[in-house]
N, C-alpha and C positions, 0 to 999 in steps of 0.2 A: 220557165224559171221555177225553181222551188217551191217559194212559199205559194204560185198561184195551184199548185198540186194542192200543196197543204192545206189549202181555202175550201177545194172541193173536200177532202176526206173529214174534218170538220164539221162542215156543214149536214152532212151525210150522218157522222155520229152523233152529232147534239143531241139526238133525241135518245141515241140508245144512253149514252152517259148519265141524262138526268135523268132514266127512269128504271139504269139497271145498276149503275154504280153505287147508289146510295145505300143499298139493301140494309147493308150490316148497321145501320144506325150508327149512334155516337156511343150507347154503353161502352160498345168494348174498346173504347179507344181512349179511356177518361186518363191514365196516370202516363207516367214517363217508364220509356222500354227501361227493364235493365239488360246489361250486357250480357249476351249468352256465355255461358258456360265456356273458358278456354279449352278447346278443342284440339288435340293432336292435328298436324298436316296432314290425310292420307297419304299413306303409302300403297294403295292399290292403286288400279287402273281408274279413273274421273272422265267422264264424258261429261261438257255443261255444254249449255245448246244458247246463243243469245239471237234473238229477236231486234233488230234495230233500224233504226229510218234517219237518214240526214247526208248519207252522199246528195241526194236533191236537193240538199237547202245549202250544202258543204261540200262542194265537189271536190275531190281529193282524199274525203271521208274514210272509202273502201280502201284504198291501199294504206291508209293509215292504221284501219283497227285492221288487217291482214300480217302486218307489220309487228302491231303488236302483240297480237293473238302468236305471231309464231316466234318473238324472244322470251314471252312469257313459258311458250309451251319447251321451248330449249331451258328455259332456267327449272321448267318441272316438267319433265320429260314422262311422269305419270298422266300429267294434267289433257285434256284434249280438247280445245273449246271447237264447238262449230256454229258458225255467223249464218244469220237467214236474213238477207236485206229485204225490206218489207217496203211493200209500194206503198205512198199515201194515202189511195185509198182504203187498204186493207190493214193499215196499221191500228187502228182501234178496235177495228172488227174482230179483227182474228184475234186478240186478244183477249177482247171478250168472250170470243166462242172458247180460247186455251183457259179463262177464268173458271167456266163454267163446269168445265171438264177438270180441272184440275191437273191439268199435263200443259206441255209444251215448254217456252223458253225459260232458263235459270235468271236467267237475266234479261231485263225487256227495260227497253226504249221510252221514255215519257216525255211528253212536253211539261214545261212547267206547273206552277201553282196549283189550279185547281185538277187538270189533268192528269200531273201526280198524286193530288191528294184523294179525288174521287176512289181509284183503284183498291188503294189503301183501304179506305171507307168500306170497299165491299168485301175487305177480309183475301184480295188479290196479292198483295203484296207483305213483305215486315218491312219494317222501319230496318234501313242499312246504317245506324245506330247503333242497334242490338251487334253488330260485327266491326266497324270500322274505328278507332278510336276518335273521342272529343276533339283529342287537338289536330288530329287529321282530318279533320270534316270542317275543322274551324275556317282550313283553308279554300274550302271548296265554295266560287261566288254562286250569291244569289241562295241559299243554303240556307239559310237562320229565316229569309225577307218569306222564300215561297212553301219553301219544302219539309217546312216542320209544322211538328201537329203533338201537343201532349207533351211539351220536351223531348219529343225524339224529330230525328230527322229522316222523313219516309224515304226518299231518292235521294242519290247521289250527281250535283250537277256534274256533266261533261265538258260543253261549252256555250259560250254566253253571245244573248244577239241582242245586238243594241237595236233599242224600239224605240222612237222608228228618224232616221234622218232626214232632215230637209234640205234639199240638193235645187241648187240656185245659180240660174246663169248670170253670170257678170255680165256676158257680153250682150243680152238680152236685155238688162238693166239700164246699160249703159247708153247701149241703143236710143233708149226712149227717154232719158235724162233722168233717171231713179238710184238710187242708191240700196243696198245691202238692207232689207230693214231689223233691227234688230229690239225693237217692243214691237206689243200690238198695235198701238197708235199709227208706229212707222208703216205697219203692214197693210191696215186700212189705210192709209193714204196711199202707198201704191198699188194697190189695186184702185182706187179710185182715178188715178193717173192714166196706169194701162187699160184701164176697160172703158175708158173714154177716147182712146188711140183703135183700140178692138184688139186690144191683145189678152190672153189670159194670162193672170199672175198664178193659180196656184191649177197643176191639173191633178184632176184627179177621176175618178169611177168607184158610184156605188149599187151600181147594177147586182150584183153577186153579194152587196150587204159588208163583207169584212173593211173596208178603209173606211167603214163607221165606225166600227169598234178602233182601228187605229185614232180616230180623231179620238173617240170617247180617252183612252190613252195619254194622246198627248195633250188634250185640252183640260179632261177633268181633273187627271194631278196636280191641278198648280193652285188647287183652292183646297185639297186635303191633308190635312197633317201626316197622316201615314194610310198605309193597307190597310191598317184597323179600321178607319171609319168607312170604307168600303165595305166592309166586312159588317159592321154595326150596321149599316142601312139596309144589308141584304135579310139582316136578322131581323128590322123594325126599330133595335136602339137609335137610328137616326131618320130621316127621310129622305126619299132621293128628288124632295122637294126643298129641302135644307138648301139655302144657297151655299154651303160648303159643297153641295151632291150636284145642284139645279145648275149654276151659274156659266159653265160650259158651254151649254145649251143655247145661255141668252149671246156669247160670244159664236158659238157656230151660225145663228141666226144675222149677229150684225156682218158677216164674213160674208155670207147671202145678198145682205142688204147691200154691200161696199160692190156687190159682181164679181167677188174675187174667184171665181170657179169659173170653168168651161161650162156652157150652156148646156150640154148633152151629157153631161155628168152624172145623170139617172139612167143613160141608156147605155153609157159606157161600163165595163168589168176595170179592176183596178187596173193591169198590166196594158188595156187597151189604151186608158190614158197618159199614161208616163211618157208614153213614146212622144205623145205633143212635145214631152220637155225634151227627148232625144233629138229633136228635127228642128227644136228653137222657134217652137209655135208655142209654148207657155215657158213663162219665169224660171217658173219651182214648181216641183212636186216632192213625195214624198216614197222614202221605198224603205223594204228590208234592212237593216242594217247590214247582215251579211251581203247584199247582192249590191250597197254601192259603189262599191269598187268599179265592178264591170259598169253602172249608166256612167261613172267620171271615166273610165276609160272611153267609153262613146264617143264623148265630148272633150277631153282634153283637160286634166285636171287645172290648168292655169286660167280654164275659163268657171271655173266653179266654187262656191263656197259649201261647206257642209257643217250645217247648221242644226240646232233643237227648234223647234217651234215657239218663234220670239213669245217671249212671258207677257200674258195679260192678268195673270195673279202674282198673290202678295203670299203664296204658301212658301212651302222650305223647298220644292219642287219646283216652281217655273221657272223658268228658261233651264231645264233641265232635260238630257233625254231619259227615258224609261230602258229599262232592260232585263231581259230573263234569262235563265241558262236552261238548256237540254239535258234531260237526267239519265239515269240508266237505275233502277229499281232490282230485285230481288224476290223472286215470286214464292211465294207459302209455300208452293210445294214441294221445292227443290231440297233434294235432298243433301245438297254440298251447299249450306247459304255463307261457309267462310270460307269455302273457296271461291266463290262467289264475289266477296265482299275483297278476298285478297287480291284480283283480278282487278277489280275496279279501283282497286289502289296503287294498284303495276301502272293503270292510265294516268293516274297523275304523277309518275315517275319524272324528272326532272328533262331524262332523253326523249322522255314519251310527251310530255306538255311542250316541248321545242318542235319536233316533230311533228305536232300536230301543225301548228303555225306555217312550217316550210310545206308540209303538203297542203291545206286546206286554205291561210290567208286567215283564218277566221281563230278568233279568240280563247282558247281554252280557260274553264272555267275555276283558274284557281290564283291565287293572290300570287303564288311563288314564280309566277311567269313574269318575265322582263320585258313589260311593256317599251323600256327604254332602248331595245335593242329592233324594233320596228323600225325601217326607212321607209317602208310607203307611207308618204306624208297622210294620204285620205284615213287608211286604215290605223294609224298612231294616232290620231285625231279623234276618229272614233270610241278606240279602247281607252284613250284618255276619259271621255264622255260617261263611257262605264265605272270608272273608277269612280266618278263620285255621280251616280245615277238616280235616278227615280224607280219607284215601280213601278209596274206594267198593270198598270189595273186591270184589263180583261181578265188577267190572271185571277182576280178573286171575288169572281161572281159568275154565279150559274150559269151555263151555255144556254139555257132555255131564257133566262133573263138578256141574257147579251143577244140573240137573234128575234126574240119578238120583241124589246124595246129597243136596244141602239141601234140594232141594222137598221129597223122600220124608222124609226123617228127622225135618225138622221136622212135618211132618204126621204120622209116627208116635210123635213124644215126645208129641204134643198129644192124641193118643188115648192114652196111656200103654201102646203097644205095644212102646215102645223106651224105654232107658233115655237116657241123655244121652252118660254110654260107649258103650253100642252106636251110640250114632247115631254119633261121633266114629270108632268104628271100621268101621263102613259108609263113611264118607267114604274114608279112609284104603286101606281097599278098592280102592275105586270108582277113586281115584290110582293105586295099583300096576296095576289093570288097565288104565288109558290109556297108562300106560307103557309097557307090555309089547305093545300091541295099535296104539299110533299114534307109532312113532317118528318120524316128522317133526313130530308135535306138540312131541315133548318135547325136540326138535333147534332147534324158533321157540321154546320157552321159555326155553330155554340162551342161545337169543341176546339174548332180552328180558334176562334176569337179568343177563347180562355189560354193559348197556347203561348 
């Protein structure tokens, strides 16, 4: 499956991200773009090369931008784009390596938040701001929450994946005399029911470290006001001992205490465990947003609910799902960045964001698309979920913070090696020493925050 690709390439680049991405400091990024100089169409011959990743996480993807690339290239018979699909693993890398060099794609592939904004940072990219106009960007989701920095907007989102659903079997429920739960109260009690029958209620795996960062996700939004105070904690303005930051932690802990997890949930990788929930040896688990379709199809959508992670806080986020969009950026080098910018505007063409939906299933990332015209009940349910979402916290905090505190921490409360305070003060840790040891990181964060 997709994102378990995406886990390994990830993991592989966290270190080059925090330690090559940051270079350019926050100087040159303090005011808002203005808009480039209105620029004549070329009329010669245009070769632009784009760089992108997501048929894996989007199956259908490739014939979609092949589609597009050749009505665009028929409405500009000058124009000539050529696509280079990039494996997961090699999707940051080589990016890096085309950064460094200053050649390769006009157009390159981002994941959200910080993975757009790092590039930026290092002087890789221009804000697609500077080309695309305000009110056409207005429309693009997820845009204003991840993707802007200094009043411009660095990337342009493609499309949007809801993070993350919780997929629940009725007949598993039902089975054992439980009902749907929808607080936390409700959830601690069934797991307290099931794991006294030997069933597991929630499966999961954090062997490989990422369905930490999903819990941190969907657990820790529902006590903060916004991405700001993520952002503030990462900087020192808060702490990630603050029970607005902490309080997650003391809830992943009592989820521990209740036995709501499989036993071997440290030995397992994420994709290992879901399949309990395929085979109806656990309740619930948790996946992709794009990839639930395919576990409800497994199972038979009349046997499943597809739910947010019942609310144990009182923020403007709980019982809310989180969600980010997949971008496509504009590289310093390129010497066409408004052909560029005009291309990524041909994608959100009315034919083109329909199209995308009939080949992919999966969401395009702009408000103009008719979520009212979805019949797959799971996936209308979902992009409902989006419309009025959460963010995706992993999205805005350092990859070097998210793998040595949340992976570890959550995988140490889950062995009950760590209490929920120590883990919260290991986080908190882990912050003051990025401050102390990468001040240009915490110089781009000062800018995000001001943004």
């Amino acid at each position: 499956m997709n994102a378990r690709r995406r886990i390994a390439a990830v993991l592989a680049a966290a270190t080059v991200l925090t330690g090559t991405a940051c270079a350019g400091g926050s100087a040159g990024h303090s005011g808002p773009a203005s808009p480039a100089p209105a620029q004549p169409f070329p009329t010669e011959n245009v070769t632009l090369t784009m760089w992108w990743w997501g048929e894996q996480e989007a199956p259908g993807a490739e014939k979609w931008l092949a589609d597009t690339v050749a009505a665009y290239q028929a409405k500009h018979p000058n124009i000539t784009i050529k696509t280079v699909l990039q494996t997961t693993d090699g999707l940051i890398p080589s990016f890096e390596a085309a950064s460094a060099a200053k050649q390769g794609p006009d157009i390159q592939y981002f994941w959200g938040g910080i993975y757009s904004q790092q590039p930026y940072w290092a002087g890789a990219t221009v804000p697609v701001s500077a080309y695309i106009p305000a009110e056409e960007l207005a429309h693009y989701t997820n845009a204003a929450v991840e993707d802007s920095y200094g009043g411009q907007t660095i990337t342009a989102p493609w499309y949007v994946n809801p993070q993350f659903p919780v997929l629940v079997r009725n007949d598993v429920l039902d089975k054992h005399g439980v009902k749907v739960p929808h607080s936390w109260s409700e959830l601690m009690n069934v797991c307290d029911t099931l794991s006294a029958q030997g069933v597991t209620t929630l499966a999961g795996g954090v062997k490989d470290g990422w369905f930490g960062a999903w819990l941190y996700s969907m657990l820790g939004v529902q006590s903060v006001d916004s991405k700001d105070d993520v952002i503030a904690a990462v900087r020192g303005q808060q702490s990630f001992t603050d029970p607005m930051h902490a309080q997650w932690w003391d809830r992943l802990q009592e989820s521990v205490d209740h036995k709501c997890w499989n036993n071997d949930i440290n030995s397992l990788e994420l994709y290992q465990a879901q399949q309990r929930w395929v085979s109806g040896d656990a309740a619930m688990t948790v996946t992709a947003g794009t990839d639930a379709s395919n576990f409800v199809d497994k199972v038979g959508a009349d046997k499943v609910t597809v739910m947010p992670m019942p609310a144990w806080g009182d923020g403007p986020y709980a019982g809310k799902m989180a969600t980010t969009s997949q971008t496509v950026g504009i590289t310093s080098w390129s010497k066409y960045p408004q052909v560029a910018a005009d291309f990524i505007m041909f994608m959100h063409t009315p034919d083109r964001l329909q199209a995308w939906y009939d080949d992919t299933g999966s969401m395009p990332a702009d408000d103009r698309f008719d979520v009212s015209k979805v019949e797959d009940p799971v996936r209308r349910q979902l992009f409902e979920f989006v419309a009025d979402g959460a963010p995706y916290l992993e999205n805005f905090i350092p990859s070097s913070l998210d793998s040595r505190a949340v992976f570890s921490g959550v995988q140490l409360v889950m062995q009950n090696y760590m209490s929920g305070t120590e883990a919260a003060q290991a986080m908190q840790d882990e912050a003051e020493r990025l401050r102390a040891t990468d001040r240009a990181l915490a110089g781009d964060f000062a800018g995000w925050a001001e943004s």
